[in-house]
C-alpha positions as CSV (number, residue, x, y, z in Angstrom):
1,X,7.2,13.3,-39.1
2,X,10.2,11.6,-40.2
3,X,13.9,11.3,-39.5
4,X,16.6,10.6,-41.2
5,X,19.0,7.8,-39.6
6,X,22.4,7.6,-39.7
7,X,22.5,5.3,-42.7
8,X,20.2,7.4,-44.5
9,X,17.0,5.6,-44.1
10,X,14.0,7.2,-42.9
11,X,12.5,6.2,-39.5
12,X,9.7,7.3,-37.7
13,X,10.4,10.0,-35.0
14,X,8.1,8.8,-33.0
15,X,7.6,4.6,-32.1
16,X,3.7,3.4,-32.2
17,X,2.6,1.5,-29.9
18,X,2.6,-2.5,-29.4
19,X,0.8,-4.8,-27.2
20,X,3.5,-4.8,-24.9
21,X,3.9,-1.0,-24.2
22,X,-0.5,-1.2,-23.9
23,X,-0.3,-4.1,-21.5
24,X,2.3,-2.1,-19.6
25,X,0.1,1.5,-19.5
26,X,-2.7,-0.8,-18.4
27,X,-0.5,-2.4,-15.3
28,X,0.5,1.5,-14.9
29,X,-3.0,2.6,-15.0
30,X,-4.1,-0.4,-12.4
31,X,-1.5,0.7,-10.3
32,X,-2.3,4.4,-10.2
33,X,-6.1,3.1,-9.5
34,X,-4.6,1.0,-6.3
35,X,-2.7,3.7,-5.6
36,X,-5.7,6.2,-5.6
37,X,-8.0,3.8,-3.4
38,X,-4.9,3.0,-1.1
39,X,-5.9,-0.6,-0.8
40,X,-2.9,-1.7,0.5
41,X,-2.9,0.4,3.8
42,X,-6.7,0.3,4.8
43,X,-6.1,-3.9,3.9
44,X,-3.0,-3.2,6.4
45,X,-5.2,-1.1,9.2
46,X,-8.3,-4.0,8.8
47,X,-5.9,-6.4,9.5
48,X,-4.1,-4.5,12.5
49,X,-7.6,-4.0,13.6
50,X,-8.6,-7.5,13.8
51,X,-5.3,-8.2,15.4
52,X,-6.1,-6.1,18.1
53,X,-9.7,-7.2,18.6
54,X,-7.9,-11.2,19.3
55,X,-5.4,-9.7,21.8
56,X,-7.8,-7.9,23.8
57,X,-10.1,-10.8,24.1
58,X,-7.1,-13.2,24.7
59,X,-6.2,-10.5,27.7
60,X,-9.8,-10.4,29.1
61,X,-9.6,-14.3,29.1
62,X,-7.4,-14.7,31.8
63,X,-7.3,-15.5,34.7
64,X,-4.7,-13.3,36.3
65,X,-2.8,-11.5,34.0
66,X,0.2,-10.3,35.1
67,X,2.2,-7.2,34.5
68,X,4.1,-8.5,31.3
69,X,0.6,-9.4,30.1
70,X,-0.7,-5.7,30.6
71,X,2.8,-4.5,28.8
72,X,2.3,-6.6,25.8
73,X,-1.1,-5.1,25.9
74,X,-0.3,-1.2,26.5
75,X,2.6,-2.1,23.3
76,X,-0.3,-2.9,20.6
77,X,-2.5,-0.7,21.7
78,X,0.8,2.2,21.8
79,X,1.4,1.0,17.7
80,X,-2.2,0.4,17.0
81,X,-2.0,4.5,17.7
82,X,0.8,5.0,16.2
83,X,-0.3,2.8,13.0
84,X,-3.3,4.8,12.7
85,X,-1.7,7.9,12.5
86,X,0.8,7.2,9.9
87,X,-2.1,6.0,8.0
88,X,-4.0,9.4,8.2
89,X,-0.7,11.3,7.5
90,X,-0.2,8.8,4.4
91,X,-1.3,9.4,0.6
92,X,-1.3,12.3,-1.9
93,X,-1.0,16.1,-0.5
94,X,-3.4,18.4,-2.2
């Protein structure tokens, strides 16, 4: 299909693609596949989980922890909760 310009050339209604607009429906396409696996929040929830593997061993090291010791404690467990529920709540909605 064609179009008439202004100037009364014809044009293309439609532009073809170039290397750039593939290259960017592949980054799209990468990101939708990211995206689908959610990568980023189970990296995010490993990570919190291995954080909260060195506290509790760093708590059941000493020798007499004290009660800002259990507080820090009872706080990272209270988020690692609260972290893991926002990630079940997270992603697409069927």
């Amino acid at each position: 299909m064609r179009v008439m310009s202004i100037h009364g050339m014809s044009t293309h209604a439609m532009p073809t693609q170039t290397d750039g607009s593939r290259q960017a429906m592949q980054r799209f396409n990468l990101r939708q596949e990211v995206d689908a696996w959610r990568v980023i929040p189970r990296l995010m929830l490993l990570l919190y989980a291995y954080q909260l593997y060195r506290v509790t061993e760093w708590f059941m090291g000493l020798d007499t922890p004290t009660n800002a010791h259990g507080l820090l404690i009872s706080t990272v467990y209270g988020a690692a909760a609260a972290f893991f529920g926002l990630y079940c709540n997270s992603g697409a909605k069927p």
